[in-house]
N, C-alpha and C positions, 0 to 999 in steps of 0.2 A: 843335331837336327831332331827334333820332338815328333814321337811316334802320333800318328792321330787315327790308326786301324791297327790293332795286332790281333790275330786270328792264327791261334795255335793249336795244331793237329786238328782239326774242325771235322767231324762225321756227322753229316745229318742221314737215317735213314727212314724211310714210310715203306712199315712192315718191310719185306724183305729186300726194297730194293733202297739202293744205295745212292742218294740226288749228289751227296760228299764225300767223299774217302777220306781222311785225315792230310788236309791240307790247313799248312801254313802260308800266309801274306802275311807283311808290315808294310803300310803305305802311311809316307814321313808328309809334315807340313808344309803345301805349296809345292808338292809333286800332283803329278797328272798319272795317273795308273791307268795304260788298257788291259780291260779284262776279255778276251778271246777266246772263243769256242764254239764249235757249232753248238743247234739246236739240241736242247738236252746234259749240254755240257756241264751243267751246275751254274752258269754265270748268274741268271736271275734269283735261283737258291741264297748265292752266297751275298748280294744286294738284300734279300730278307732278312737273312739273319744278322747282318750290321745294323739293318733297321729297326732289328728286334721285334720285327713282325712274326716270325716262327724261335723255333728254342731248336740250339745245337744236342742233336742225339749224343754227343761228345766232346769234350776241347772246349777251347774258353777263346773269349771274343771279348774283347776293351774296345770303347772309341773313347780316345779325349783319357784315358786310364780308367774308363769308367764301364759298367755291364753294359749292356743297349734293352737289358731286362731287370734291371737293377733301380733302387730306388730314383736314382737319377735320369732314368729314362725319360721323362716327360720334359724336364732339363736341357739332356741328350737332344732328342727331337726338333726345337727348336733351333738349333745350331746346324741343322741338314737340309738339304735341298734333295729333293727325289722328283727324276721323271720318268715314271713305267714307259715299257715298250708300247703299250700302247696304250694310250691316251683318251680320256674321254670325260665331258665335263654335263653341266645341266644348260643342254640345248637350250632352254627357252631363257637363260639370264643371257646377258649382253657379255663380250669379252669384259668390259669395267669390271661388270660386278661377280665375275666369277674371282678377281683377281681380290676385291675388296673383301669378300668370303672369305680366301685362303687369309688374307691380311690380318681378320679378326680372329683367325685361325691360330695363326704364327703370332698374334701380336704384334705385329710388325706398323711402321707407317703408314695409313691410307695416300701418304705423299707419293709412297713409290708405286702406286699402280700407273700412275702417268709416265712417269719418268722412264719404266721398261717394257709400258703399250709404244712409247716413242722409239725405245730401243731396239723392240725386236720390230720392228717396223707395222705396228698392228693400230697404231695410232689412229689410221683412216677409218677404221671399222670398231673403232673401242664401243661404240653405244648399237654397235648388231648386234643378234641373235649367234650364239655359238651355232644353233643350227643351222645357217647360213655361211658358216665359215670350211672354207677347202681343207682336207688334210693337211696341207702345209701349214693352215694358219692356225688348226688345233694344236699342230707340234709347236710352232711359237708362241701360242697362248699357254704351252704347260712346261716352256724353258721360262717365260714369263714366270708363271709359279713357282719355281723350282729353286729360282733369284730371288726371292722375297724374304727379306729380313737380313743377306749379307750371309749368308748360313757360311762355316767353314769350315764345310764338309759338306760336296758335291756329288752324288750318285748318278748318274745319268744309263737311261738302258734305251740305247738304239735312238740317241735324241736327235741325227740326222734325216730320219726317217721321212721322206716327204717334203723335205726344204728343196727349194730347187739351190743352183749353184752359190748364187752370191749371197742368198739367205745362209746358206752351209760356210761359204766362206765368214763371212760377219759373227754365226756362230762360235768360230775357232779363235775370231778374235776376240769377243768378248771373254773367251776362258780364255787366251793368255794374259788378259786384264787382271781376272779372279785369280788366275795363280800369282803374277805379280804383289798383288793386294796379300797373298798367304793362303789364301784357299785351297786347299785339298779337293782334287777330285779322282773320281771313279767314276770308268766312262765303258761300256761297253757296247760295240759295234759290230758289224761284217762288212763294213765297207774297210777293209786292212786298208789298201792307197792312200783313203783321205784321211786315216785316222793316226798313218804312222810318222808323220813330223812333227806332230803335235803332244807326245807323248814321251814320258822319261824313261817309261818302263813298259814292261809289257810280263803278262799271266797271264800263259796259256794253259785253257781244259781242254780233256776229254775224260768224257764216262766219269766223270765224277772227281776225278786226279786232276791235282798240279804238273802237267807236264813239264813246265819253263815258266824262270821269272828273272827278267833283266833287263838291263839294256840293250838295246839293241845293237849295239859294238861287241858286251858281250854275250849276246845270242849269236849272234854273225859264227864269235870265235868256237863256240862250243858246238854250236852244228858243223863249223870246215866247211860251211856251205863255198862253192867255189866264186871268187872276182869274175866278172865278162869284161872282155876289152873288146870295143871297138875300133877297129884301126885301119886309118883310109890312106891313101897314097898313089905312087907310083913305084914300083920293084918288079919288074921283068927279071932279074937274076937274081933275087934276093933268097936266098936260102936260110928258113926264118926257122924251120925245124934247127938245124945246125947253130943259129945264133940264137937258140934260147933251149938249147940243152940245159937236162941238170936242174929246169926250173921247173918242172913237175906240171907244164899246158898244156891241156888239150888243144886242138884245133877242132872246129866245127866244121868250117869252109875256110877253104882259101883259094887264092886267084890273084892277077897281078896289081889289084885296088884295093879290095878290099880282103880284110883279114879278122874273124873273131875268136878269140881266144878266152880258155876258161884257167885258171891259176888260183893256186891257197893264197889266202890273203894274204899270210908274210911272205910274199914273192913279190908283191905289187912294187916296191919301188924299186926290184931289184930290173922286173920285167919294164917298169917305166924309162930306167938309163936305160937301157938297149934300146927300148923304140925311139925315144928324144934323141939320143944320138945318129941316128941315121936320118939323113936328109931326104930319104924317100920318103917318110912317114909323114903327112900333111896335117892328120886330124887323130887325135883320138878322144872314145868317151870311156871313160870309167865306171861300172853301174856297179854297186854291191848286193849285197844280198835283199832282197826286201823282207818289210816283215810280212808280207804274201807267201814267199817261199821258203822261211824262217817255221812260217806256220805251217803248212804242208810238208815240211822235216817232222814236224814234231806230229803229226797225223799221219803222215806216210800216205798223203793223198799223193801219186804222180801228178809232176808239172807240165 
């Protein structure tokens, strides 16, 4: 798989303080990267410096093999899509022609301002005023943007911001389009819920550090975060302590219906024979770790 981000040992500092500590990524072609951290984390830092909009105080950064400060930058550039967290365009042009600006910008088609005013659904209001357009419909007029020319290689920072639901949903569909297609993106959010099935990987900051980078299968393993079971029924004399010794459960509550239980992952299918075997057991749900609570392991925020 062809690297399309390598960023190795990376320090950026202004004067004394520290926005990067010597963090390494590699984000491969037609992977979806979330990049995770609160405020201050470095995540918008480290979207700079791939953009080659600031210079790494240390460590070296390739996109494509290439500097993002380097002869090829201007090259570089046109192969990206970038949308800031926040958003903002020249109120008195229409959405068309902010879209046919960036066009001549990129070079790109003036074909495709239609083709993704129709897509992100902005179609109705292409010839308003940006300054007539909601929050929502500035954030779709700057994913609008951000799609022009095919780029492959996707930055995106906080590009849910403001979409209501089915807007948000259509957005996640259109990036598994662009990844299908080979696209590379990099996507940074706080909405962990809606951002975590859509994702191959996951880099977490804080304070400037690579805390975690993985899958989420293997973040699950490496935090031990514990399995929940829900378990519904009937058992008036089921003594569920005693039938699942030796598996290492907590219980939270229990009573004669309901039962939840907390277990290390490698338990789960040992604790699944035991419940499917007994006809008291009616229902159960299986929830794993989220990357919600994946991430507050790795901040030590309490759940």
């Amino acid at each position: 798989m062809n690297k399309v981000i390598e960023i190795q040992q990376v320090s950026k500092l202004y004067d004394d303080f520290k926005a990067l500590d010597d963090i390494s990524i590699d984000l491969y072609e037609g992977e979806i990267l979330g990049l995770l951290g609160h405020n201050g984390a470095g995540k918008t830092t480290s979207m700079k410096l791939i953009l080659g909009i600031i210079e790494a105080s240390q460590g070296d950064i390739k996109l494509f093999n290439e500097s993002p400060l380097g002869p090829q930058a201007n090259n570089l550039r046109k192969q990206l899509g970038y949308l800031p967290e926040n958003v903002s365009f020249y109120s008195q042009l229409t959405g068309r022609e902010v879209l046919e600006y960036f066009c001549k910008l990129k070079k790109a088609s003036l074909k495709e301002t239609d083709r993704l005013l129709e897509q992100l659904g902005l179609a109705y209001a292409a010839d308003r005023r940006v300054k007539t357009y909601s929050k929502g419909m500035r954030q779709r007029l700057g994913l609008a943007q951000a799609l022009l020319g095919k780029p492959r290689l996707l930055l995106l920072d906080e590009p849910t911001a403001g979409l209501d639901p089915v807007a948000t949903s259509d957005f996640y569909t259109n990036l598994a389009e662009l990844r299908m297609q080979g696209t590379t993106i990099l996507i940074s959010s706080h909405v962990l819920p809606g951002i975590e099935k859509h994702i191959d990987r996951a880099a977490i900051l804080g304070k400037g550090q690579l805390l975690a980078c993985g899958s989420l299968d293997e973040l699950r393993k490496a935090t031990k975060l514990p399995l929940t079971l829900h378990v519904r029924g009937e058992w008036p004399d089921t003594d569920w302590q005693q039938q699942l010794t030796g598996l290492d459960v907590d219980f939270q509550h229990l009573n004669g219906k309901r039962l939840e239980l907390f277990a290390p992952l490698e338990r789960k299918m040992d604790i699944m024979r035991i419940l499917t075997a007994d006809p008291s057991v009616s229902d159960i749900d299986v929830i794993s770790p989220t990357l919600e609570s994946i991430y507050n392991y790795y901040n030590r925020i309490p759940s």
